[in-house]
N, C-alpha and C positions, 0 to 999 in steps of 0.2 A: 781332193782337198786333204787328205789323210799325207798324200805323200807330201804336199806341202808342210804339215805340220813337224812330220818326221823331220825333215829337210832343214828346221830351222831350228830345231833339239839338237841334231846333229851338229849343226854351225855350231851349237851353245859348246859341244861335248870338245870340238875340235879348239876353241877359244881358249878352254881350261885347260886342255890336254898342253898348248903352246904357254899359255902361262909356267905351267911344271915344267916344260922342258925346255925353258928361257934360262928358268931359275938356276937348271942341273947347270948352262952352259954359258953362265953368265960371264965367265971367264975368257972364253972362247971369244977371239976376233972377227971370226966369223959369223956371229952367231943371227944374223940379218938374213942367209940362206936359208938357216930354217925356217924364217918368219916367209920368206918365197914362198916357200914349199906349203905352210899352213894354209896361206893364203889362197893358192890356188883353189888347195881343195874347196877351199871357204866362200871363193866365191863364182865355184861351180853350184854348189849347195843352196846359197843364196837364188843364184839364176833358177836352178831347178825350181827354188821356194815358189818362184816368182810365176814363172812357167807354168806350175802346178796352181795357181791360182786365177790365173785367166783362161786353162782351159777346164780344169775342175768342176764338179756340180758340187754343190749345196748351199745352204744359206749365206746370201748377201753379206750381213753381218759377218760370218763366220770369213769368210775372205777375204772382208777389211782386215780381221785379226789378224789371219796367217800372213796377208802384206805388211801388216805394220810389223811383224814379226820379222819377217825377211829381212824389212829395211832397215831397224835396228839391230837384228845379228850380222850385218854388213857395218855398221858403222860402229861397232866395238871393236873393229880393225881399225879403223882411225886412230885411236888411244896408241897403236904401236907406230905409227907414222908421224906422228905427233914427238913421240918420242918419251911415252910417259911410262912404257914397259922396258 
């Protein structure tokens, strides 16, 4: 469950990290490659979340959190598909 937890801090860290380097490259025509690239890792991270949650031990509760956490550090990718970063 722990590594689920990590897993979905990290999605946070990688979210922020893209936001900074939208901003450096906002200039850039290309700059959708890199949103690729965040992405992927993003939603390896997310899977693992997920992963780590249905084989995981501990409290019930506690693995509702970590899912609801998964599933919402996955859909703050949405906002860049959408088109509002």
């Amino acid at each position: 469950m722990f590594s689920g937890v990590l897993a979905c801090s990290l999605n946070l860290c990688v979210f922020w990290a893209y936001v900074v380097w939208l901003r450096s490259h906002q200039t850039d025509m290309l700059w959708w490659k890199g949103r690729d690239e965040f992405e992927l890792v993003s939603n390896f991270l997310t899977g693992f979340a997920v992963f780590a949650v249905a084989i995981g031990k501990g409290r019930e509760a506690v693995a509702g959190l970590v899912f609801f956490a998964a599933v919402t550090g996955y859909l703050i990718w949405v906002v860049g598909h959408v088109g509002v970063l």
